[in-house]
C-alpha positions in Angstrom: 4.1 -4.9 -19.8 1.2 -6.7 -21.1 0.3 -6.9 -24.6 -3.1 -5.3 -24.7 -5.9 -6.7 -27.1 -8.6 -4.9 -28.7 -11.7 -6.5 -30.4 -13.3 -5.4 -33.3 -16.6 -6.1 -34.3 -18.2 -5.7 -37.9 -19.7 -7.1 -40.3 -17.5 -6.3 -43.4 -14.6 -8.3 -43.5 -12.2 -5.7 -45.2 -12.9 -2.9 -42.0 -12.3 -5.5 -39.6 -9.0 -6.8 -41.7 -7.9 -2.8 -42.3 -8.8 -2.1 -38.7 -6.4 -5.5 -37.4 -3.7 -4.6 -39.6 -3.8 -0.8 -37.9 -3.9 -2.1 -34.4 -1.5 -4.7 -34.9 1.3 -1.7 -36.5 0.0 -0.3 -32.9 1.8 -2.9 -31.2 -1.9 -4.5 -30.0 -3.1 -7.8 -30.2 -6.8 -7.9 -31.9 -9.3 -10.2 -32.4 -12.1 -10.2 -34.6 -16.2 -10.8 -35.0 -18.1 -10.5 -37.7 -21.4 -10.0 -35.7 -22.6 -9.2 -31.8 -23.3 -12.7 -30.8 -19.3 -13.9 -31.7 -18.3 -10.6 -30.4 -20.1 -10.9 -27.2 -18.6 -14.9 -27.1 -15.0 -13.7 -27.1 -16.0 -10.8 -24.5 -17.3 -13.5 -21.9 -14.0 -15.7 -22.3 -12.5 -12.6 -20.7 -9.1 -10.9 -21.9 -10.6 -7.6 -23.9 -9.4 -4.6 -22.9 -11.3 -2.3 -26.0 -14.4 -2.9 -28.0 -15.1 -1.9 -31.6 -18.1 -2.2 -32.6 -20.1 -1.8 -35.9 -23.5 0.1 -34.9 -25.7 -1.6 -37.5 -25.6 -5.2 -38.2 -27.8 -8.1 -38.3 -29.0 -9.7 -34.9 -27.4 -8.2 -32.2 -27.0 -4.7 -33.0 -23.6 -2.5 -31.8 -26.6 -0.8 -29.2 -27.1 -4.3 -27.8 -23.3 -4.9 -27.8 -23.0 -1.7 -25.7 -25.6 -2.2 -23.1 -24.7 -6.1 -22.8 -20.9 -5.1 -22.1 -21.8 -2.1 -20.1 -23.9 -4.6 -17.9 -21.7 -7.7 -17.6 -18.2 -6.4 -18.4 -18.7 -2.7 -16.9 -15.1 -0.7 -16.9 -14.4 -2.1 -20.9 -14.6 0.9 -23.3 -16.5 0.3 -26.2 -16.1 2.6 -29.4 -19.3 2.6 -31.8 -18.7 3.1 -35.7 -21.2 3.5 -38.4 -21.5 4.5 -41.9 -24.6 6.7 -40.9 -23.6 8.9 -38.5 -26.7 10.7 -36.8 -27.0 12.8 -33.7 -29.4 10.6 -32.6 -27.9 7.6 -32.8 -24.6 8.9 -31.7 -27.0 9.9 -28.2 -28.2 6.2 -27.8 -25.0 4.4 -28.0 -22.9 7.7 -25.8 -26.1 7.0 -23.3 -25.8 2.7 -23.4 -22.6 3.5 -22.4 -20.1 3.8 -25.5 -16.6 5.3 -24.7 -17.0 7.4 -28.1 -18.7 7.5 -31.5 -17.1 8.2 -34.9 -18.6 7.4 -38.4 -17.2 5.9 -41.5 -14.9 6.8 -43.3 -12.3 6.4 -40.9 -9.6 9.3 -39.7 -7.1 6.4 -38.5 -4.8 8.6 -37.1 -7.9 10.1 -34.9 -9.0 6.6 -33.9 -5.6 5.4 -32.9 -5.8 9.1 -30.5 -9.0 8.2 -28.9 -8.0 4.2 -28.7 -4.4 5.3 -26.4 -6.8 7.1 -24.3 -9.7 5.4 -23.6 -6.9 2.1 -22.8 -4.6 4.9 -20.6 -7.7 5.4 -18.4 -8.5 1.8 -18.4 -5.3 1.1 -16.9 -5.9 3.5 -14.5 -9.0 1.8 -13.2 -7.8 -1.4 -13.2 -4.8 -0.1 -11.1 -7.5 1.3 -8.9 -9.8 -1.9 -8.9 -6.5 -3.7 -7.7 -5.4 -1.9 -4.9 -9.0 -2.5 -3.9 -8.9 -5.3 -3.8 -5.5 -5.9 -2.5 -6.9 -4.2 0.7 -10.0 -6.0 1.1 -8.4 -9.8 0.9 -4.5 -9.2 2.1 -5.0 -6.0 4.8 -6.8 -6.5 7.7 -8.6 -3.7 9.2 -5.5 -3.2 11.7 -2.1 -4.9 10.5 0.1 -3.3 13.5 1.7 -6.3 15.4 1.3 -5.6 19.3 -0.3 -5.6 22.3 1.9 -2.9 24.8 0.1 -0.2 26.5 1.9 2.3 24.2 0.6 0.9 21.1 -2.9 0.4 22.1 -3.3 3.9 23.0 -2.5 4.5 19.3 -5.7 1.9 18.7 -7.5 3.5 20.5 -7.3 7.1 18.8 -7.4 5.4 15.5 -10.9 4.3 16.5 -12.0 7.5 17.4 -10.5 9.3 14.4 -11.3 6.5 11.5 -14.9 7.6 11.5 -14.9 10.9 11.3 -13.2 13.4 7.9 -10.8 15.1 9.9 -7.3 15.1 8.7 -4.6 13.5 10.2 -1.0 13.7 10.9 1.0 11.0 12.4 4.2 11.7 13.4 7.5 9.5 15.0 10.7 7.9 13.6 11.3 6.1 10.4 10.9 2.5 10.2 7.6 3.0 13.1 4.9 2.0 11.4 3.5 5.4 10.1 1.8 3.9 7.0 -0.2 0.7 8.9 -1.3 3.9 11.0 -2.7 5.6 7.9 -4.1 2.0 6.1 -5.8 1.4 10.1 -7.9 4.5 9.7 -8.6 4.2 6.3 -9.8 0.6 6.3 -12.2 1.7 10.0 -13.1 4.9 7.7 -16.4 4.6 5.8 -14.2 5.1 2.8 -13.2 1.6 3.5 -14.5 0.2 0.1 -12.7 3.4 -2.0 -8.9 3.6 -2.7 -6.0 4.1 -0.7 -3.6 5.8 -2.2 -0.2 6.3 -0.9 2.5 9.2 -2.0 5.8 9.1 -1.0 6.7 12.9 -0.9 10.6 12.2 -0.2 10.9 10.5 -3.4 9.7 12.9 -6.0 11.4 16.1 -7.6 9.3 19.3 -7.1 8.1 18.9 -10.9 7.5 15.3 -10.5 5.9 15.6 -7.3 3.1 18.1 -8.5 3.0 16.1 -11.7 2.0 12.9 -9.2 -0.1 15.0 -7.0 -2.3 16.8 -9.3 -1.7 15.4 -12.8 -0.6 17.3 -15.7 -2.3 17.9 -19.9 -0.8 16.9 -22.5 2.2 19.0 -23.2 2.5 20.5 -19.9 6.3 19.7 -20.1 9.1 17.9 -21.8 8.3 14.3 -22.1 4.1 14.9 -21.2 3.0 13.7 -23.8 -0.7 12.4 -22.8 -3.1 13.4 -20.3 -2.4 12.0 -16.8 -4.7 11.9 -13.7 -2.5 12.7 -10.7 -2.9 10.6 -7.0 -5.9 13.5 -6.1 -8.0 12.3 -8.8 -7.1 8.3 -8.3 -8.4 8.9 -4.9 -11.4 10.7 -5.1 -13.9 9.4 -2.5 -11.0 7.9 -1.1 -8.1 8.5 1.3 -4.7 9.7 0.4 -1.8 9.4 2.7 1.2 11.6 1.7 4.6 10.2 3.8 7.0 12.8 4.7 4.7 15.6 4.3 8.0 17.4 5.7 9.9 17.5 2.4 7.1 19.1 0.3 8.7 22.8 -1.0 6.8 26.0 -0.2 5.4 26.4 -3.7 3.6 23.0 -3.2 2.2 23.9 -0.1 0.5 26.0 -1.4 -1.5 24.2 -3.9 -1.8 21.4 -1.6 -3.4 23.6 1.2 -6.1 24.5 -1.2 -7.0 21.2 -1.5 -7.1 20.8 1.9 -9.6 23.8 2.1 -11.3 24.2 -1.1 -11.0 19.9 -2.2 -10.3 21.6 -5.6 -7.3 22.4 -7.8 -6.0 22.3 -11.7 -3.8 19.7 -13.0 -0.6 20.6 -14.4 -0.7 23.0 -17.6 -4.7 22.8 -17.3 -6.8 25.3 -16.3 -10.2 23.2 -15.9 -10.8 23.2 -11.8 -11.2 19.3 -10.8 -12.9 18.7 -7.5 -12.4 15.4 -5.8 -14.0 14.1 -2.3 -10.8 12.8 -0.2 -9.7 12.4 2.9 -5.7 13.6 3.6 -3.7 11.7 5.7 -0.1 12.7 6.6 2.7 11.9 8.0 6.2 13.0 9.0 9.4 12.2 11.2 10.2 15.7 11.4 9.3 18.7 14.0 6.9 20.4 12.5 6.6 23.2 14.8 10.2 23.7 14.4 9.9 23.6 10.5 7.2 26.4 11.4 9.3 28.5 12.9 12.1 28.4 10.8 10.2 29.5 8.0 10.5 26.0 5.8 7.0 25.0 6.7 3.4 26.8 6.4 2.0 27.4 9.8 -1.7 27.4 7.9 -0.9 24.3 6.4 0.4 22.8 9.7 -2.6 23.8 11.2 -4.9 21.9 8.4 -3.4 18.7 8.8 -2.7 18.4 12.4 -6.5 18.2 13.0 -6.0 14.6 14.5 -2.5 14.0 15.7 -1.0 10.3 16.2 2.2 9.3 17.6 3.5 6.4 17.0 5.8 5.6 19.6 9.6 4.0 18.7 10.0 0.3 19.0 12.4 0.8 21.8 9.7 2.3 23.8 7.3 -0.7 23.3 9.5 -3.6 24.1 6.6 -5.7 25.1 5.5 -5.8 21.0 9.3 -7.4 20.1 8.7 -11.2 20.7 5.5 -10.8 18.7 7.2 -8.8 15.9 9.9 -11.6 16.0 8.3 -14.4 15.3 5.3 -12.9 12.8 8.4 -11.6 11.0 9.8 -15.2 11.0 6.8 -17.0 9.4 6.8 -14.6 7.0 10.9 -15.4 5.9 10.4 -18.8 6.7 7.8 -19.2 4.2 9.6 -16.8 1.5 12.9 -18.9 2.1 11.0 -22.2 2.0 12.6 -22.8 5.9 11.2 -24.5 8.7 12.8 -22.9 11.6 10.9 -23.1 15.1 12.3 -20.0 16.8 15.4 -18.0 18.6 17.3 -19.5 21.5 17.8 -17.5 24.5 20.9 -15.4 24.1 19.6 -14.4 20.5 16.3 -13.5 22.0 18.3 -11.4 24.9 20.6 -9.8 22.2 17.0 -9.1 20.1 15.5 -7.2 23.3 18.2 -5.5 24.6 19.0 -3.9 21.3 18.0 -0.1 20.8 16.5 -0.4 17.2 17.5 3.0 16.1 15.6 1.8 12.6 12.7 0.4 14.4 10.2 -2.2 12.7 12.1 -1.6 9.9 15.1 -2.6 11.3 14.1 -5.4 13.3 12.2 -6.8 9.5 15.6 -6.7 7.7 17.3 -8.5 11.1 15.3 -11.2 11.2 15.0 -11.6 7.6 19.1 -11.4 7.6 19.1 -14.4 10.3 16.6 -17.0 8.5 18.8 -16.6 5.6 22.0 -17.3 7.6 20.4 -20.0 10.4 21.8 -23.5 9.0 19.4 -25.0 12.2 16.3 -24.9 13.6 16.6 -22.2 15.8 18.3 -18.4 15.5 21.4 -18.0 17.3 23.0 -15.4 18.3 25.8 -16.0 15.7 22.7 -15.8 13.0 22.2 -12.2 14.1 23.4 -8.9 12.0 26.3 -7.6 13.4 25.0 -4.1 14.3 22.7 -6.2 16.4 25.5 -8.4 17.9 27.7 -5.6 18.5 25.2 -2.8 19.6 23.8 -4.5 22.8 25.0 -5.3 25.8 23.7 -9.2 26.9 25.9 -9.2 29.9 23.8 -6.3 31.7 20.5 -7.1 33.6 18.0 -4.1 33.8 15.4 -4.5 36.5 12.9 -1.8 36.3 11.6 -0.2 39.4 8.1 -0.8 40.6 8.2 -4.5 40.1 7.4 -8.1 42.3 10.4 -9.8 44.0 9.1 -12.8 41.9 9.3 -10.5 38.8 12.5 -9.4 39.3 14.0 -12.8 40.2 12.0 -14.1 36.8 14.5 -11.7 34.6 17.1 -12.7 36.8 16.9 -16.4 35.5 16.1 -16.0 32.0 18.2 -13.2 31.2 21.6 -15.6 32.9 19.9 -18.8 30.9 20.3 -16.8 27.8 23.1 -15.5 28.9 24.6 -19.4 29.2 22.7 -20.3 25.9 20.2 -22.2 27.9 23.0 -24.2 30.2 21.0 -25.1 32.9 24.4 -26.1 35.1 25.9 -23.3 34.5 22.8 -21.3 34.8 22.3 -22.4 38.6 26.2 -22.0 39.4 26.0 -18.8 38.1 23.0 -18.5 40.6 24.3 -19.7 43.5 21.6 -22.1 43.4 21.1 -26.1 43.1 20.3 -27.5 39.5 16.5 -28.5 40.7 15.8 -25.6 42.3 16.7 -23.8 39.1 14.4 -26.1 37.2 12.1 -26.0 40.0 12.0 -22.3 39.4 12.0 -22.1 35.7 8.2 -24.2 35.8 6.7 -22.1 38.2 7.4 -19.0 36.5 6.1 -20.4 33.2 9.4 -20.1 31.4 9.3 -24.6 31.0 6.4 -26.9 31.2 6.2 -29.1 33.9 7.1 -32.0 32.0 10.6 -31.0 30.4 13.4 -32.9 30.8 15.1 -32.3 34.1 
């Protein structure tokens, strides 16, 4: 973790040395000023995470030191001290913007209290501003890979829900895509610019997981021993996506139902009612209406979230995506493994299509990852390939579906025997039945060579 650094600003020498010595104990780096113009120098060479500031001093006063850094720096606490501690000029500095106001003599103990927390919630907001930002230059407004009929049917109900404040839940196997569902709507929402905050419900205890959710006071529980803001609060005037929604116990459904209805609850060992503007997005692999019935699910809550409902369909049912998925997947390893490799040959490419992907996307990430880390050449083989993938297709079967061209079918005919003969032409067209250039005359006009390869 980061060393953070705090700057103090006063213009006694022995405050600012008794304050540096305290930080420092504190395990923070600190800087010092002896007045608000050096102060507000260090503050513009970026790197401050606190301000202390003296109130009176000559020049630029600790006001002007508020409002300045409030203005150009917004987000940086700023704690105000002075020796003559009046209401009214406690108001000014609270109003410019000042995180807090205490007066001299110093309760260092108190200070070190209000420092933790005013840096706690600055993390927080950073955290935040990140993830912000994260979306707005890495995500596009729709990351899923694709063009099949299946998955633009999914597009297409994304557009129509984005907009709107309806809930969502988006159901379908592991390893689909659930989460680029969920990111998709958010970044069409017009909570685009807000955070997206994800919660991954299967991975949390039933403590930890209302702990996350809602936040908790200080000594809620064993080991609480600040104040924490839960994902609710992080994502007010945001969108929160909660994956597997399935595993939450009873007892949290029904807390989390009454955000859904009321947008209000209590954080952990509080009692002060919190209300937050979000949007809930959820999603699940399981049956809900079975989980309804069997008693291990609220129907009421099923019934909130399943406003909007979006299946994501599994990969084996949108076979058309693969080659796409493929070969975004290998740029991405190429680059990650510093490799240059140009593609898959044929019977890898057959092997890739034929396979069921019980794991889905996910499954067919880690594959092609696997084979750019064990290719030695500049294309995937099928020797490259995982063995659950090798093993758990058939390349020797041809599957013609009904309702096609003669051309068509002839077309998987050919490529599915090239790959089948690693691209041997020779034995391709013996396999056929048919001369070597009417093999290659075939393989140009249905656009699987260029007119211009070799013969």
């Amino acid at each position: 973790m980061n060393q953070l650094t705090i700057l103090t600003i006063d213009d006694e020498e022995n405050i600012r040395n008794g304050l540096a010595d305290n930080f420092e104990l504190e395990g923070y780096n600190v800087l010092q000023a002896s007045n608000g113009k050096e102060g507000l120098a260090i503050i513009a060479k970026g790197g401050v995470d606190l301000v202390i500031t003296d109130l009176r001093m000559d020049g630029i006063s600790g006001e002007e030191v508020v409002q300045h850094v409030t203005t150009e720096n917004p987000g940086i606490p700023i704690i105000v001290l002075t020796g003559h501690g009046s209401i009214e000029e406690a108001n000014k500095a609270i109003k410019a913007g000042a995180y807090y106001f205490l007066t001299k003599p110093l309760n260092l103990d108190h200070l070190n209290k209000i420092v933790k927390n005013a840096l706690t919630e600055r993390s927080q907001q950073l955290k935040i501003k990140e993830l912000q930002e994260r979306l707005k230059h890495n995500q596009n407004a729709d990351d899923m890979i694709g063009k099949s009929a299946e998955l633009n049917k999914v597009r297409a109900m994304i557009s129509k829900a984005a907009p709107t404040k309806a809930s969502v839940l988006i159901t379908g196997e592991s390893g689909v895509g659930k989460e680029l569902v969920a990111r998709a709507i958010h970044n069409q929402s017009p909570r685009k610019d807000n955070a997206f905050i994800v919660v991954h419900c299967a991975a949390l205890s039933e403590t930890l997981l209302e702990s996350e959710l809602f936040g908790h006071e200080k000594g809620a529980f064993t080991g609480a021993d600040s104040l924490a803001h839960g994902k609710f609060e992080l994502a007010d005037g945001g969108t929160i996506f909660l994956d597997e929604i399935g595993e939450i116990n009873l007892s949290t459904q029904i807390k989390l139902l009454r955000v859904l209805q009321e947008r209000s609850f209590e954080r952990v060992g509080g009692e002060k009612t919190i209300n937050v503007d979000i949007r809930i997005v959820a999603a699940t692999n399981k049956n809900l209406e079975e989980e309804v019935r069997a008693g291990k699910f609220r129907e009421d809550l099923f019934y909130r979230l399943n406003v909007v409902r979006i299946e994501m369909p599994a990969l084996r049912e949108r076979k058309d995506d693969i080659p796409l998925l493929m070969h975004g997947f290998l740029k991405e390893f190429n680059i990650e493994n510093q490799k240059n490799i140009l593609g898959f040959d044929n019977r890898a490419k057959s092997a890739i299509l034929k396979y069921s992907w019980p794991g889905n996307i996910r499954e067919l990430r880690n594959c092609v990852e696997s084979a750019v880390v064990m290719c030695t050449k500049d294309q995937i083989s099928f020797d490259d390939l995982p063995s659950t993938v090798r093993s758990g297709c058939d390349i020797s079967a041809i599957t013609i579906p009904a309702g096609i061209t003669m051309n068509e079918a002839e077309k998987i005919i050919i490529t599915e025997n090239l790959a089948l003969n690693n691209g041997n032409k020779t034995k391709t067209a013996e396999t056929l039945g048919i001369g070597r250039k009417t093999l290659h005359r075939k393989l140009i006009e249905y656009g699987i060579e260029k007119e211009d390869s070799e013969e």
